[in-house]
Structure formats: C-alpha cells, structure tokens
C-alpha positions as CSV (number, residue, x, y, z in Angstrom):
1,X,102.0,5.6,236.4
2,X,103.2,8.2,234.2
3,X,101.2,11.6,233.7
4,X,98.1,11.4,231.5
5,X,97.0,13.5,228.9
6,X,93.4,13.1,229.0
7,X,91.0,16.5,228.9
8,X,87.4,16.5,230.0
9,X,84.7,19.1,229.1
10,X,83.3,20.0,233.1
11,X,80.4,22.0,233.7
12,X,81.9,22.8,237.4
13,X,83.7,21.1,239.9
14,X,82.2,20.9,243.9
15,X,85.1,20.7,245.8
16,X,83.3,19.3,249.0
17,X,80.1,17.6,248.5
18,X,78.5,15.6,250.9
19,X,74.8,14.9,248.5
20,X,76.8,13.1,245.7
21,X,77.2,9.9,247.6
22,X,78.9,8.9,250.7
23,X,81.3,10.9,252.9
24,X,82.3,13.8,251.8
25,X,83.3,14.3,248.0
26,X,85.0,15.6,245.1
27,X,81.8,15.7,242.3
28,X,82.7,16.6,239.1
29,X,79.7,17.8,236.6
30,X,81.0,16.5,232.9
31,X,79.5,19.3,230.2
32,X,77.2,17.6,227.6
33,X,74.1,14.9,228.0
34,X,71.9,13.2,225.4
35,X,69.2,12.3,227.8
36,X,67.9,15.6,228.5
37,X,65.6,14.6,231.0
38,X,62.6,17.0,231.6
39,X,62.6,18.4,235.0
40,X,66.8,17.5,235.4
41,X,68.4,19.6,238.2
42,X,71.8,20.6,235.9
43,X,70.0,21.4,232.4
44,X,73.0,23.2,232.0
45,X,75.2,20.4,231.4
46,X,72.9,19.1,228.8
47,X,74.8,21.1,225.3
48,X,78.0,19.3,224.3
49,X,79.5,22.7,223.7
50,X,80.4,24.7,226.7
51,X,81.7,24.1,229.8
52,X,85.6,23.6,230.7
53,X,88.4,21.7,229.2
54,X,90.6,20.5,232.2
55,X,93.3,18.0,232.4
56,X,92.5,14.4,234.4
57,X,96.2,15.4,235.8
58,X,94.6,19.0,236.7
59,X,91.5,17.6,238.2
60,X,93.6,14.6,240.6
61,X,95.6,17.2,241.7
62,X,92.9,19.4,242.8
63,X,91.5,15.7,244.2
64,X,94.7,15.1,246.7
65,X,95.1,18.3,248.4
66,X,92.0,17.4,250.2
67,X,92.9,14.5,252.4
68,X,89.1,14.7,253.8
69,X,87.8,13.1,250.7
70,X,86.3,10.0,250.7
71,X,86.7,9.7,247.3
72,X,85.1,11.1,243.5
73,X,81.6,11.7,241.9
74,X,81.5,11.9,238.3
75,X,77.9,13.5,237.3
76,X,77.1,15.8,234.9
77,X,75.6,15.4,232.2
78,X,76.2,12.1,231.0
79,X,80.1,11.1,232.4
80,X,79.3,7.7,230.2
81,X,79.9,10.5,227.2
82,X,83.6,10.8,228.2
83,X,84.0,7.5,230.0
84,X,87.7,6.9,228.6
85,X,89.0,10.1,230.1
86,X,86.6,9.7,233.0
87,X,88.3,5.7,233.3
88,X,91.7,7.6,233.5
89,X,90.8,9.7,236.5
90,X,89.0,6.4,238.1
91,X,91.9,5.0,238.0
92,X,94.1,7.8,239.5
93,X,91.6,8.3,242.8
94,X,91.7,4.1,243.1
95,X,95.4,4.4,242.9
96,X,95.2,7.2,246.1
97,X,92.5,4.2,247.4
98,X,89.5,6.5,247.1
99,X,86.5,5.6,245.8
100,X,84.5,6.6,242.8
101,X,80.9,7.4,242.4
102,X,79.1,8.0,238.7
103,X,75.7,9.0,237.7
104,X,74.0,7.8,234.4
105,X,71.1,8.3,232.7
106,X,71.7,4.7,231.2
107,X,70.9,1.9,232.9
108,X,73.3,-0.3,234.4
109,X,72.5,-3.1,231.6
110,X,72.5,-0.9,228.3
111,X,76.1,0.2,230.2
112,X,76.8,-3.8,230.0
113,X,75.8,-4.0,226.6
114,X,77.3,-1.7,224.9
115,X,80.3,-3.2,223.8
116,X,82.1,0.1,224.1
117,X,86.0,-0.4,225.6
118,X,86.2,3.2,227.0
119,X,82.4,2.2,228.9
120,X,83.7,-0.9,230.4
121,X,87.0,0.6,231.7
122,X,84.7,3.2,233.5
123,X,82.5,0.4,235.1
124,X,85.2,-1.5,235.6
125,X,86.5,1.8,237.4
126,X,83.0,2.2,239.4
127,X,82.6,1.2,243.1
128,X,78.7,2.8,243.0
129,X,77.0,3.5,240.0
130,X,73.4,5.8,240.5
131,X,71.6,4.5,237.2
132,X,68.7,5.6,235.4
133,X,67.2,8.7,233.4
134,X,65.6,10.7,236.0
135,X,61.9,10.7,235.9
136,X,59.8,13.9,237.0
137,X,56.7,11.6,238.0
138,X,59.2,9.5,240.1
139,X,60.8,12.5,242.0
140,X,61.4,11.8,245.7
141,X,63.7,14.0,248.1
142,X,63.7,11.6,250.6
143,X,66.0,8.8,248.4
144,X,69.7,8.7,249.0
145,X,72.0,10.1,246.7
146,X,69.3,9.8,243.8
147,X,66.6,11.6,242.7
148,X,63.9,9.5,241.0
149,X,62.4,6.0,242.6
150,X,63.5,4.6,239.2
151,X,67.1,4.8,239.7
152,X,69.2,2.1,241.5
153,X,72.1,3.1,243.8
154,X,74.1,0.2,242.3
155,X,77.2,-2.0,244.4
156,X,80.0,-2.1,241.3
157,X,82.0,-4.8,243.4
158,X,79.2,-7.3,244.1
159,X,77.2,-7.1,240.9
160,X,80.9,-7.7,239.1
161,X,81.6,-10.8,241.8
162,X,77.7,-11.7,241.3
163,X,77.7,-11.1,237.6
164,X,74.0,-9.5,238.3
165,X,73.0,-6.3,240.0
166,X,73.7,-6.1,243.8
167,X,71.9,-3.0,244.9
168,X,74.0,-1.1,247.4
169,X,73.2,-1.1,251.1
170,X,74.4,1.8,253.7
C-alpha cells in the first residue's frame, strides 16, 4: 500500500475519545456541513472554509502511535462531504484491523442512493454508521453514541450481508 496523498479539511482531532462510539477512539471532526442542524453540538464545523488541511498519511500516523485504540470516528460536520479522502483513511485503520465509526446527517438510504463512487467506498469502509440529521425535539442524553431518537446506530457488516438495515446491538 503505497503512501496516499489525500488532504482533509478537520475542525480538530480527539486523540482519546471514549463518547464517539465504542472503546476508546481516535474521532476526527471533518470542517464543513450542509445540514446545519439547529441546536448541533459542533456549529463550528458547519462553514466549508476553515479548519485544517492534514494529510490521511499525517492523520494514520497520529492513529498508530496509540496502540489503545479501538479504532476511528469520522464526525464533523458532514465526513460524507469528503468521503473519498475519508475512504482512504478507512481503509488504512482496516488495514491496522481497527475499526471505523462515521456520523451523518444523511440517512443510511439517501447514502445508498446516491450513486456517488467516493460515498460507496466510504460505506463500504464503515463497520458503524450513526445516521440521521440531529433533531432538537428528539434530543436524548441517555442514547448511545447518538444524540437525537431519530438517528440509528447502524451495523455496516450485517445490513451489507442483509442487504437492509441491521441496527447495531452492544
């Protein structure tokens, strides 16, 4: 696997999270969102201007020093925004045989639909996907690793062997 050229625009990185899905993580915010969800908890990762430009290479390297990681969360903003660069460092934590969490405001099927190559290689990538816009009305702190009742805490592996949504169980 040769060395990769791919930048993303990150709002921040959180070297050690333990809220953005199972064990303890890697999260990476991704700077820009078209959603804009009223009441979001990372408005400002909403502008498409800002943020970071770091190096897939920069951000797997930062990734393997830390052999206490379970694995990667891509959040943000929107990852789905920079899903072929986001595919590339997927597929650098599976190579180390992590795993890799991502949060989108799109649902799970508009994902499916969209025809988009650099989308699919980034579900295709995904071992849980947290979909859904957030909804303010919907906000509960007691839900797992998501924020509003509307959004699905989605088993990538089953729903592709399925070919419909497996919801993912602890």
């Amino acid at each position: 696997m040769g060395v990769s050229a791919a930048k993303l625009q990150v709002a921040g990185l959180e070297p050690e999270s333990i809220v953005d899905g199972p064990g303890i993580r890697l999260a990476v915010f991704v700077q820009g969102c078209p959603h804009k969800c009223p009441g979001c908890h990372n408005p400002q990762t909403h502008p498409f201007k800002g943020g970071t430009e770091m190096a897939v290479e920069d951000i797997f390297a930062r990734f393997k020093r830390n052999p206490l990681l379970k694995g990667v969360t891509l959040s943000g903003g929107e990852p789905f925004c920079q899903a072929e660069a986001l595919a590339e460092l997927a597929r650098l934590v599976h190579s180390a045989r992590k795993d890799v969490v991502v949060y989108t405001g799109y649902t799970y099927e508009e994902l499916a639909a969209s025809g988009d190559p650099a989308v699919q290689a980034l579900l295709s990538e995904t071992d849980l996907l947290v979909d859904g816009p957030f909804i303010e009305e919907q906000k509960d702190l007691d839900l797992h690793f998501r924020g509003s009742g509307n959004q699905r805490l989605i088993d990538m592996e089953k729903t592709r062997a399925r070919g419909q949504v497996a919801l993912w169980e602890q």
